[in-house]
N, C-alpha and C positions, 0 to 999 in steps of 0.2 A: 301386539303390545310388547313391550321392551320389559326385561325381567329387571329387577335391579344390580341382578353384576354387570350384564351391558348396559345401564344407567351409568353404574359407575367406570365403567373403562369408557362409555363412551366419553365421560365429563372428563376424567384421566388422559384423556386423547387429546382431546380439546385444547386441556390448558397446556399439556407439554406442546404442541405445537403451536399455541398461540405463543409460549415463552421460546420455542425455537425460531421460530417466523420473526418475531419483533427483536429481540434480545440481538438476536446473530448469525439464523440457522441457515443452511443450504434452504435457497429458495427459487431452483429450478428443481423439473423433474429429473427423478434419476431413475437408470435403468441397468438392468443385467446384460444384457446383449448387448452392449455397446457398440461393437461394429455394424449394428443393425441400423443405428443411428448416428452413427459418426458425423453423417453433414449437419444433423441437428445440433449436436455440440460443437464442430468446428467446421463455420463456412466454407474455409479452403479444402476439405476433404474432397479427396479422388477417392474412389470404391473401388476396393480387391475386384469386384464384377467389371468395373470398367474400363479400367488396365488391364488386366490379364486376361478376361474371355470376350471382351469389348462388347460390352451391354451398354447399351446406349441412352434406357430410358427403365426406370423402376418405379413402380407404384404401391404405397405397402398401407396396410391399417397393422396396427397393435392397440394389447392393452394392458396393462400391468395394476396386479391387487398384492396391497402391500398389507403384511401384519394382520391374514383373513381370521383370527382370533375372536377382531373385537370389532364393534360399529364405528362407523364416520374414522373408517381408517382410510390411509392414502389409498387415490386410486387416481391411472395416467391414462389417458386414450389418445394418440395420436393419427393422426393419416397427414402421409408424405409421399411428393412427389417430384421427381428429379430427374432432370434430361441432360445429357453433355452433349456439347456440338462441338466437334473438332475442325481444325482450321488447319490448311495447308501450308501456311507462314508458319507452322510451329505455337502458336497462341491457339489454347481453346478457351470453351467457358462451359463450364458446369451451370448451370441454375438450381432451382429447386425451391417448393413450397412448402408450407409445414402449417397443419391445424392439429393445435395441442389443446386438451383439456383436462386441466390437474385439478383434484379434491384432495385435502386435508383438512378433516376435522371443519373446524367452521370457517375455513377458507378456500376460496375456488377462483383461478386463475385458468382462464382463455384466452389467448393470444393465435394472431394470424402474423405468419412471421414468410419471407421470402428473401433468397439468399444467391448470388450471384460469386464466383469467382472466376480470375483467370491461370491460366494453366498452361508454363512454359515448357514445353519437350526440354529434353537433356539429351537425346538422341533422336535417329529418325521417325521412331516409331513411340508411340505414347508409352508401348510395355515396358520400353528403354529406362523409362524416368521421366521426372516434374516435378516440378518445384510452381507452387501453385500461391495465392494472395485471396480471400474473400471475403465479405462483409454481408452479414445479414441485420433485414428494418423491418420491423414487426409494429403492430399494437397490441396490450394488454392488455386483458378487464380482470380486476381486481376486486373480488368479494368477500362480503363478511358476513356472516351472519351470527348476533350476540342476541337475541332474542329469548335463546334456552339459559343464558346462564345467570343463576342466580346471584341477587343481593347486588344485580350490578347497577341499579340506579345508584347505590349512595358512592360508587367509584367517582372519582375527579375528574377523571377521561374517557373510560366506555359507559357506550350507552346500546340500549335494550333493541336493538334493530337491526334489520338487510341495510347494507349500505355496499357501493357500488362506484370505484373510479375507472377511470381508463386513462395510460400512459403509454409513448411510444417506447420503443428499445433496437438499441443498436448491439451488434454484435460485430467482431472481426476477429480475425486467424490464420493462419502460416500452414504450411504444410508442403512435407517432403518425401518423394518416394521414390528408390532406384535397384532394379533390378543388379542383383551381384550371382552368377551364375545361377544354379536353380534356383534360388532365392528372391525373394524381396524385402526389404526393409523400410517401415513408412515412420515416420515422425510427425508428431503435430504439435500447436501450442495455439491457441484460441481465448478470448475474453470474451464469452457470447454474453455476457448483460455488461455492458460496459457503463450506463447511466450508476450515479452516486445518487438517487434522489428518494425522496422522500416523498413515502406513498400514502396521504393524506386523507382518512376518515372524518367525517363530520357529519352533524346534523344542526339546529337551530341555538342549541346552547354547547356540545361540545365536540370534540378533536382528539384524536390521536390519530399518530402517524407509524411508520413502518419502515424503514432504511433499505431500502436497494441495493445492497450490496454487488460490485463488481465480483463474479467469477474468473478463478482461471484454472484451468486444463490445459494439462500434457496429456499425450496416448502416445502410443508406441505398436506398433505391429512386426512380425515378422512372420514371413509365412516359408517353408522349407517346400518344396513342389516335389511331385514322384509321378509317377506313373500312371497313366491313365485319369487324370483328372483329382487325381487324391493329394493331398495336402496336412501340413501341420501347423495350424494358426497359435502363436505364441502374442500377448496382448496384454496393456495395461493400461490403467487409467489415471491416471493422478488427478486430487479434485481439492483448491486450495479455495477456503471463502475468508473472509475478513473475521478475527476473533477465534476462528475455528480451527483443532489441527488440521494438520493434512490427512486424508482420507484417498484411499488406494484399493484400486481390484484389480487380481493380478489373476490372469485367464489362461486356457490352451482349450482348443478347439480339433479335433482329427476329423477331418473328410473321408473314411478309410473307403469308401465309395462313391462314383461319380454321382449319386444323387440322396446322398445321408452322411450324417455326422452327429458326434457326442463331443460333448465338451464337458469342463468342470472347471473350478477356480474358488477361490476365497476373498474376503472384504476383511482389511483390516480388522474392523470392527466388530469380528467374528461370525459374520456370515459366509454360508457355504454356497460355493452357485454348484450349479448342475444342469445341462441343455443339450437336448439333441432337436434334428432338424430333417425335414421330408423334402425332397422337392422333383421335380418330373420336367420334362422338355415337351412339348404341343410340337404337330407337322409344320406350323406358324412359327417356326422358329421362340416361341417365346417358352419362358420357364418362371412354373407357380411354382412357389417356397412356402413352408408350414415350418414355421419354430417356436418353440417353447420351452422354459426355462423354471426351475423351482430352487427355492431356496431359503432352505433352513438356517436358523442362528442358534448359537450354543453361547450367545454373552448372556451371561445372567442377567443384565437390567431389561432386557427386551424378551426372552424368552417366554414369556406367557402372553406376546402379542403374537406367536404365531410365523407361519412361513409366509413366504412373496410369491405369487404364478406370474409367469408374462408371456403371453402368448403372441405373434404374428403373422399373418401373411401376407406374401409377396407376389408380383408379377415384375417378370425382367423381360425387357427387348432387346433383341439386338440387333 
């Protein structure tokens, strides 16, 4: 049984993100690791794995618990999968699938999304550089449940029930990336929900809807290469919604070993990230990844909802 301070953060929860959901708010998943998910956010994304150590095929679950403070707080679970095929004319294609399933508060959003781009050399070899085009098409199921919250019969527009639509969604995005002596340099720009539409609740007497807001993202990578497989990932995210500032996490990442690394970074908005990462190479040539990531806030409005965990594992092929 639920005490009444998680009663009341969890109603607190609630309504803040039913007023960020409807109102204006970011309404894709967000995450810490970002480079862990780059093709989720931007379909034309090439992977550090797949330029530079020429991993051919990746398979990952994550899950990420947001503001573990208080109940019916965000929680993300994805599992993706992504193969490149390269082509000896210079053109290749990335692919890749993605089953996502986001909670907030009394909303839950599962989408099956698959994501295709192409991918033009800049030299002979892929590690040279690309300059890449992609687009991902998904479906969405879009939940509600208002059931818990009080006094809401005598509302104009909600009503006291699960209710449940489904909408498709497009995505598309650019990307750029060219090796400059030990270095590399990647750029991206992406609109992964590119629909304006309105996400329609109803039952027998009433309606309210939901605005769809277009996404856009810039990322930036830059990775400085050394010895033996060790590396310095420098990273950021730019993340613009409609009505909303801009919102930015700006990262570094050290490989200081060929099968581990620590990272750290900050969110405008005053959160701290922090992550390191395990991973080992099989006789099979393949390599399992373990990363996880924490992250504490120091803004005063959110402080008493608590830190974020995001956990993942991976399998690369090459």
């Amino acid at each position: 049984m639920k005490s009444n301070k998680q009663i009341v953060l969890s109603i607190i929860t609630s309504f803040l993100t039913f007023l960020q959901i409807v109102s204006y708010g970011q309404q894709l998943p967000t995450f810490t690791q970002q480079s862990e998910y780059a093709g989720l956010l931007n379909p034309a994304h090439i992977g550090f794995d797949t330029y530079h150590n020429n991993a051919k095929t990746n398979i990952a679950i994550a899950y990420r618990d947001q503001w573990v403070s208080i109940p019916d707080r965000p929680r993300t679970f994805v599992v993706k999968g992504e193969h490149y095929k390269p082509n000896s004319y210079g053109v290749g294609l990335m692919m890749g699938g993605y089953l996502v399933h986001d909670e907030a508060g009394i909303f839950t959003n599962s989408e099956l999304r698959g994501r295709i781009a192409g991918t033009v050399k800049l030299g002979k070899k892929l590690e040279e550089g690309a300059f890449s085009i992609g687009m991902n098409t998904g479906i969405v199921q879009y939940r509600t449940n208002l059931t818990n919250f009080a006094y809401i019969e005598n509302d104009p527009l909600l009503f006291q029930e699960n209710a449940s639509v489904i909408y498709p969604d497009v995505g598309v995005g650019v990307s750029f990336f060219k090796k400059i002596n030990s270095s590399y340099l990647q750029l991206g720009f992406s609109v992964p929900q590119v629909f304006n539409l309105n996400t329609a609740f109803r039952n027998e007497n009433k309606e309210f809807n939901i605005t769809r807001n277009p996404h856009y993202y810039f990322t930036a990578q830059y990775y400085k290469l050394f010895n033996s497989g060790k590396y310095l990932e420098f990273s950021s995210w730019v993340k613009k919604v409609k009505y909303v500032p801009v919102n930015y996490d700006v990262m570094v990442r050290y490989r200081f070993a060929h099968n581990m690394w620590l990272g750290t970074g900050v969110n405008n908005s005053g959160i701290i990230h922090v992550e390191w990462g395990l991973s080992f190479l099989t006789a099979d040539e393949k390599r399992y990844q373990i990363n996880y990531s924490y992250n504490p806030t120091f803004n005063a409005q959110t402080i008493i909802f608590g830190a974020t965990h995001e956990i993942g594992v991976s399998i690369y092929a090459f």
